[in-house]
C-alpha positions as CSV (number, residue, x, y, z in Angstrom):
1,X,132.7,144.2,95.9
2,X,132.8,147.5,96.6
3,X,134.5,150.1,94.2
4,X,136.9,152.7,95.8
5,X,136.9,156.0,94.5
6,X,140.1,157.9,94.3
7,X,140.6,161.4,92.9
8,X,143.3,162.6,91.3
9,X,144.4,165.1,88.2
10,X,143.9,162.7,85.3
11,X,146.6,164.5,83.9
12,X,148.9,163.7,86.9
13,X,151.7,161.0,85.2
14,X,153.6,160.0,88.6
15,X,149.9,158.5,89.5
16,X,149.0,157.1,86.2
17,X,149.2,153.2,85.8
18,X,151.1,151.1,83.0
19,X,147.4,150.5,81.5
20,X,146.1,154.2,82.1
21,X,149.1,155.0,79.5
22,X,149.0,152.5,77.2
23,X,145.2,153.7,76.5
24,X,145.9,157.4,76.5
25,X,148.8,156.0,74.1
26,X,146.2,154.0,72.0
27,X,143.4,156.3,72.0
28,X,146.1,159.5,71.1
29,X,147.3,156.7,67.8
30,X,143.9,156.1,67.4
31,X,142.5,159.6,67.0
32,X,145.6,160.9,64.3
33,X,143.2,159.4,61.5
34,X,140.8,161.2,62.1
35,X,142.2,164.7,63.1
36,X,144.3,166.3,65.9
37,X,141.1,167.0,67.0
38,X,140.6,165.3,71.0
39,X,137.4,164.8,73.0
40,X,138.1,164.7,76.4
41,X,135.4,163.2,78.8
42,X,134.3,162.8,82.3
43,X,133.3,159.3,83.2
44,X,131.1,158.8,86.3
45,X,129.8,156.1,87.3
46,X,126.5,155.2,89.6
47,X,124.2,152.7,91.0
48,X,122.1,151.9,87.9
49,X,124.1,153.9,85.5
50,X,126.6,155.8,84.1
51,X,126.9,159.5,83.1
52,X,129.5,160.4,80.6
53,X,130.5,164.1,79.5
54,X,132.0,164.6,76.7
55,X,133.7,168.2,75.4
56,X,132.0,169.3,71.8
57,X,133.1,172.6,71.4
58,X,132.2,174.0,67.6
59,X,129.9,170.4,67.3
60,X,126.5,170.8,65.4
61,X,124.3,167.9,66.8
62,X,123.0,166.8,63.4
63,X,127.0,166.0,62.8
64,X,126.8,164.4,66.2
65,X,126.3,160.3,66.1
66,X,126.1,157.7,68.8
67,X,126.1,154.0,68.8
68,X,126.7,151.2,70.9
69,X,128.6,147.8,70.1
70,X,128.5,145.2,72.8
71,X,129.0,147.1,76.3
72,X,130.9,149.8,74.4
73,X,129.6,153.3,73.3
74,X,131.3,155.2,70.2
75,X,130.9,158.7,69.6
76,X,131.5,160.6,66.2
77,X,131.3,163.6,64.9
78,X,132.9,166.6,62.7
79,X,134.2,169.9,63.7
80,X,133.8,172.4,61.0
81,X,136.9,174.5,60.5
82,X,136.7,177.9,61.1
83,X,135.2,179.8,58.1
84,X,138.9,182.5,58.4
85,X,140.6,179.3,57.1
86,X,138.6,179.0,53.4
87,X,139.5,182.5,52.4
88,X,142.2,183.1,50.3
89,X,146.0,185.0,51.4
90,X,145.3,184.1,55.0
91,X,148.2,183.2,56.8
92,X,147.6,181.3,60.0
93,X,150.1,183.0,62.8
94,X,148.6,180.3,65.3
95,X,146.7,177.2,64.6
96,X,145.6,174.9,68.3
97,X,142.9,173.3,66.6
98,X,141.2,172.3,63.1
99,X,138.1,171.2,62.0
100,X,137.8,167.6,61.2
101,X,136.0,164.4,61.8
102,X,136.7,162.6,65.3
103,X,136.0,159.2,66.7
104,X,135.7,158.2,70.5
105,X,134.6,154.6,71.7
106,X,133.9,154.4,75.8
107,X,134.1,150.9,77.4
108,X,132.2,149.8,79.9
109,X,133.2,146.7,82.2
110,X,129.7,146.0,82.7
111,X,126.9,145.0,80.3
112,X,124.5,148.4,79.5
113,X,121.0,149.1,78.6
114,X,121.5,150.4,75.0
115,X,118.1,150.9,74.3
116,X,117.6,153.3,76.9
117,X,120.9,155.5,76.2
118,X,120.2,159.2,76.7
119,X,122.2,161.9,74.5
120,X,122.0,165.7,75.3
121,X,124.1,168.3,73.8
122,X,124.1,171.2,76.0
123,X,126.2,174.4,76.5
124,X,129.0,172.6,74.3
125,X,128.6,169.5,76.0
126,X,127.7,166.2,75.4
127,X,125.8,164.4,78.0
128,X,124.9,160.9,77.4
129,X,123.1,158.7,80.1
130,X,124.3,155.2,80.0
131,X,122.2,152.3,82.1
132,X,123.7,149.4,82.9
133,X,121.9,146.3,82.4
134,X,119.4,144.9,84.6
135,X,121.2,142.0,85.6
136,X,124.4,143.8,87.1
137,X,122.1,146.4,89.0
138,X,122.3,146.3,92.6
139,X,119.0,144.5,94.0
140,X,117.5,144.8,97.4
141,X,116.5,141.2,98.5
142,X,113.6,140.9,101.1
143,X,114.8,138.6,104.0
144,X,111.4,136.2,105.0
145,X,110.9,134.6,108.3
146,X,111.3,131.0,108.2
147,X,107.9,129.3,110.2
């Protein structure tokens, strides 16, 4: 079955569907533990793979960790706070974002390849190349002539 791709502004409510919001809703609940601190990411999706990017401004990769469970990936990681914020008399006239740890987990519909998962930080970025199992790639069969 083929998969129809449609683009829109993720942030776009009037197209966003009774699931869509219930996960930004879980995922928003589920990240407060941690710290106000949000990752958003890019999901794409291709023949034999997927390629995820993932926003990591002010991430050091040693803080960075990756692991699967099942056909899910879960990203973690720490922000450290800006160094303005440990002296003393400061008074914070503006404050969008904090240091802190974070937590993401990505779910895939299909099976994945987690022992060939690729992780790249780059430019603030966090690249991870996700394959999908062998037995939900697409295969070309060969068609023989029946004597």
């Amino acid at each position: 079955m083929a998969r129809e791709l449609m683009i829109r502004d993720p942030f776009d409510l009037a197209f966003m569907t009774l699931r869509e919001a219930m996960d930004r809703m879980f995922d928003q609940a589920l990240m407060r533990p941690y710290s106000g601190f949000s990752t958003p990411v890019n999901i794409y999706e291709l023949p034999d793979r997927y390629h995820v990017s993932i926003l990591m401004p002010g991430v050091r990769p040693e803080s960075l960790e990756v692991q699967t469970l099942g056909s899910s990936v879960i990203i973690r990681g720490e922000v450290t706070p800006p160094e303005i914020e440990r002296e003393k008399n400061v008074a914070a006239l503006r404050c969008e974002w904090t240091g802190g740890r974070f937590a993401r987990t990505i779910e895939f519909g299909d099976p994945i390849d987690a022992d060939h998962i690729e992780a790249r930080l780059e430019n603030g970025v966090l690249h991870l190349t996700v394959p999908k199992a062998e037995s939900v790639r697409p295969r070309v069969i060969k068609v023989q002539v029946a004597r």
